[in-house]
N, C-alpha and C positions, 0 to 999 in steps of 0.2 A: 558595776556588780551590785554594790549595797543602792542604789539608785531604782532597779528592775528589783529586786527584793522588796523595799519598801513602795513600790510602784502595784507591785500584786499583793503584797499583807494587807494595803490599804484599801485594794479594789478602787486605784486609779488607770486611767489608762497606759498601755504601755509605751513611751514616749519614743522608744528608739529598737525596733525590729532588727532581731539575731540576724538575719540577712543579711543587714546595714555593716556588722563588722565583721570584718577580715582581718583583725589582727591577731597574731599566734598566740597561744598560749604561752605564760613567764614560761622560759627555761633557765637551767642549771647556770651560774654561773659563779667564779671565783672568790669569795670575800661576803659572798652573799647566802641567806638561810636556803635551806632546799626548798626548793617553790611546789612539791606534790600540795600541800597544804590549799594552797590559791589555786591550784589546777582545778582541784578536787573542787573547790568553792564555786568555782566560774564553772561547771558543769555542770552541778546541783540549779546553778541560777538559771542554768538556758535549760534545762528539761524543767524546772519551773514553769518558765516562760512559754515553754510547749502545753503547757497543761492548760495554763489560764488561756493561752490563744484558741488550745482544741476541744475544750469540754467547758468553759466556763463562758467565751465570747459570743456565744448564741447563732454564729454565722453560717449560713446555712451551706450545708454540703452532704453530700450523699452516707449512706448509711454507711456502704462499705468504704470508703473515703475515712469517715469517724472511726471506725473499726480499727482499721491499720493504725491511722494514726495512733489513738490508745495503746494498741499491742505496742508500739516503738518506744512511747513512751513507759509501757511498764518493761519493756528488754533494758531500758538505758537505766533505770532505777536499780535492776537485778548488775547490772553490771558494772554500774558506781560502787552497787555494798560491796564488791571482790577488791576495786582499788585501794576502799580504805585503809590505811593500814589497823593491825592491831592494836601498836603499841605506840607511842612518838617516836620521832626519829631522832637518830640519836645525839644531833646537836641538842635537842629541848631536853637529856636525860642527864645523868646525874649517876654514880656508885651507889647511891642510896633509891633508886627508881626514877620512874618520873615526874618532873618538875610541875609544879601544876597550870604553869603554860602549855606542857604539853599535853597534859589529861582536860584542860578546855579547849586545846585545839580537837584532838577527837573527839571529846563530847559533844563537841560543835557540829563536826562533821555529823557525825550521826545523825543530831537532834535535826539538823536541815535535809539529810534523807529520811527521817522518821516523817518529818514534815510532807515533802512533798510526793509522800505516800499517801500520807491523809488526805490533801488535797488531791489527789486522783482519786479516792475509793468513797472520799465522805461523800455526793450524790448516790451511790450504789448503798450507803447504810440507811440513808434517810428514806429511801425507797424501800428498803426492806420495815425497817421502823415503821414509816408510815402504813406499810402491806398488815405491820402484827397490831399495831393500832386498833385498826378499823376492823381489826377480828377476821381477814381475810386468810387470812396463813399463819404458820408456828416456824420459830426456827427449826424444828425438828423437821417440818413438811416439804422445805423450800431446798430447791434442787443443793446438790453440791455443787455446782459450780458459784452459787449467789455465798454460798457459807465459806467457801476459799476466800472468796475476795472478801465479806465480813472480817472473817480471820484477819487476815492480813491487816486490815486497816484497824481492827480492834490490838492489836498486837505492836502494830505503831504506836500507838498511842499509850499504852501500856509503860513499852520501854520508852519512851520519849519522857515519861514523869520517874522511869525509876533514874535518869540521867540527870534529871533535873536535880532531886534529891541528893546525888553523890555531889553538885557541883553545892547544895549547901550545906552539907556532909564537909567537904573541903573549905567553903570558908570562900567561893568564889564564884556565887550567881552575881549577876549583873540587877541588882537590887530595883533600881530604876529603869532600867534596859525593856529597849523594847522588845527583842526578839524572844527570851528567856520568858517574858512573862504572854505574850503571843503561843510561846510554846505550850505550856501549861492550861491555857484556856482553851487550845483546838483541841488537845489532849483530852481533856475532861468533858467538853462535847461530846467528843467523840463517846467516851464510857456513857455518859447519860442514856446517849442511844444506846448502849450494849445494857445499859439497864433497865430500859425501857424492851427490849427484845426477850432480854432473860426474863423478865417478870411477868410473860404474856404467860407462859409457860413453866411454872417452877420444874419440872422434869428435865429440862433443854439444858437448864444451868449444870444440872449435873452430869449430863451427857456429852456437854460441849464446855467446857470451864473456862475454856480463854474465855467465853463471857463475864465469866465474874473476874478478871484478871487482877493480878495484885504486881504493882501499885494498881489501884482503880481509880474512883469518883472521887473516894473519901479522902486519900492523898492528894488529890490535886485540890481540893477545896484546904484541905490543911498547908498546902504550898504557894494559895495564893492568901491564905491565911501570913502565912511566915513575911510574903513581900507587905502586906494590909499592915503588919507592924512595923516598920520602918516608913510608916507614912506614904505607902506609894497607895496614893485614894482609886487608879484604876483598877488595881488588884481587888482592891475591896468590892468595886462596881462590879467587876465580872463576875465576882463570887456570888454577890447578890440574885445578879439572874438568874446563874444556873440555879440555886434555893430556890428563884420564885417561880422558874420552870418545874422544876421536883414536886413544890408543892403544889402546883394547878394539875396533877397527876395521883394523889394519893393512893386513888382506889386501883390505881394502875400499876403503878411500883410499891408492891406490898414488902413492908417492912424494910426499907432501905433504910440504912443508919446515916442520917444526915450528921451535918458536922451543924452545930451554930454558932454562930458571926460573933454571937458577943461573948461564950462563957467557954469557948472552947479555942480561942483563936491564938494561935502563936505568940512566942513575943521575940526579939532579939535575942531574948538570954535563954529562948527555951531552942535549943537544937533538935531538928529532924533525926538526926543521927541516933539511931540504936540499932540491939542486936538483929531489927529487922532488917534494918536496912545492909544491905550487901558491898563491897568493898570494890573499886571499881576494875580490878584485876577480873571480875567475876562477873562483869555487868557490861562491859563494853564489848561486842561481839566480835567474834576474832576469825579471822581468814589468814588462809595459808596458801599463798600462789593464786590458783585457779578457784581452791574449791572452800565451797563457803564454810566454814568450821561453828560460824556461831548459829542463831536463833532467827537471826533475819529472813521473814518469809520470804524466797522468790515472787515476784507480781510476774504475772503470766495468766492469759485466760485460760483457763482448762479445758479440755475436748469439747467439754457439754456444748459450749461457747463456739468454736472452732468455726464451724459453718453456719451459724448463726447471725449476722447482723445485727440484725431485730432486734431479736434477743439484749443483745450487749447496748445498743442505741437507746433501749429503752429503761433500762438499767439507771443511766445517765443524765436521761432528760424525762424524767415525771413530770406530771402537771400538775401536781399539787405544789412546787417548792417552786420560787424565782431566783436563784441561786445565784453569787457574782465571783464567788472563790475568798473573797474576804472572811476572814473568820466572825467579826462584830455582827458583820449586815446578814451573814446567811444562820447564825444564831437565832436571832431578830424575826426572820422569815419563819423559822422552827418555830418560834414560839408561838408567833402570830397565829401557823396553822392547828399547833395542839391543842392553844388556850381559846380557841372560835369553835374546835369539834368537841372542848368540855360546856 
């Protein structure tokens, strides 16, 4: 499991094909914690594993072949967020709430379908990005079916950094951790391009606001500010680029309040935690049986989409980007292509 995780975060190849196992899923058993937790985990890994083999492997296959595939893959995503549970279960709780093993086990959960939400939708934003770029199109202009799927992956990303925040709200990011600080950096990707979309058009922001969503850009550069003091020098690397991407854009992203590195940066003693930040009774999304109760977009292509192929194919494979699903290398690619058209 953590093997095919770190195998795709890293944009290695994948060593061992979901075909290849047959073995069941942990079940219930006497003495032992309840296994939804590891279910749930090894599910999230193999529709991972679906994403990087069907939109990131370049292998060639028919349009309507890619189509399906995707749709499966965003059904399985819409139907992971109903298993989660709301709450922990009630061995990780406690008379007094829950324990903060259990509020990292679901914030886990989440954070790893936040993720591999982004990872299905970040080609569809970079495509649009790139579309308002070059002055070809507005968010306002661009069908609804391309602004669902924006949505969606802008909105992942969004809650994926206000998760991040409660886990150092609690006193319980993974300081050095690779996943936790991987998180935070798709995340604020991700928003750059929603700031870079919002900025083509200051009217779109106000019309469409999940573009400027809060947490945004400027929380995740203050959250890898937070890890940057404790010494974790990769944190500080990634923050860097995304600054030195922002500012190879000035006249592009008017008036975005950058954070800077050196007079504004976190420190151990200085906590994330205030009265903005939200408590996680109120931020973790909640479902009831079937039917989704919280905030979590459904992924599903919308009618416009339906009969289209093309359409959706193209969405996916621009030729402007060389994409690998890695989050470092296809940054990298972003930049390459912005800081060559200034």
């Amino acid at each position: 499991m953590h093997d095919k995780r770190l195998t795709i975060a890293t944009g290695c190849p994948l060593s061992l094909d979901d075909k290849m196992i047959a073995s069941p899923l942990p079940a219930s058993s006497p003495g032992y914690c309840d296994p939804l937790a590891i279910q749930l985990n090894i599910k999230i890994v193999r529709i991972q594993s679906r994403i990087y083999s069907v939109i990131y492997r370049n292998e060639s296959c028919s349009e309507d072949t890619f189509c399906d595939s995707v749709r499966d893959i965003m059904l399985s995503l819409t139907q992971i967020a109903k298993e989660i549970p709301q709450t922990p279960s009630r061995s990780t709780t406690s008379s007094r709430g829950p324990s903060k093993l259990g509020i990292r086990t679901s914030i886990s959960l989440f954070t790893m379908l936040y993720q591999a939400t982004i990872l299905t939708l970040r080609p569809v934003l970079l495509h649009l990005a790139k579309s308002i770029f070059n002055h070809e199109t507005t968010f306002g202009t661009s069908s609804n079916a391309l602004k669902h799927l924006a949505r969606a992956c802008i909105e992942a990303a969004s809650k994926n950094l206000e998760l991040m925040r409660i886990l150092v709200d609690e006193k319980i990011i993974s300081v050095f951790g690779f996943f936790d600080l991987d998180a935070i950096f798709s995340s604020s990707f991700i928003l750059l391009l929603a700031a870079i979309i919002s900025s083509a058009n200051t009217s779109d922001a106000y019309q469409f606001p999940f573009l400027n969503s809060s947490p945004g850009l400027k929380e995740g550069l203050q959250l890898l500010d937070y890890l940057a003091s404790y010494q974790n020098h990769a944190a500080r690397v990634r923050k860097t680029q995304i600054q030195k991407l922002q500012e190879c854009l000035p006249s592009f992203i008017r008036g975005f309040d950058s954070v800077d590195i050196e007079n504004r940066a976190a420190t151990p003693h200085t906590s994330l935690n205030n009265a903005s930040v939200p408590q996680y009774e109120n931020t973790v999304p909640t479902y009831n049986g079937s039917t989704v109760e919280g905030n979590f977009v459904p992924l599903m292509f919308p009618d416009e989409f339906s009969d289209d192929p093309h359409a959706i194919y193209s969405l996916f494979h621009d030729e402007g980007f060389e994409l690998t699903g890695e989050n470092q290398t296809d940054f990298e690619e972003v930049q390459r292509y912005f800081q060559w058209q200034e």
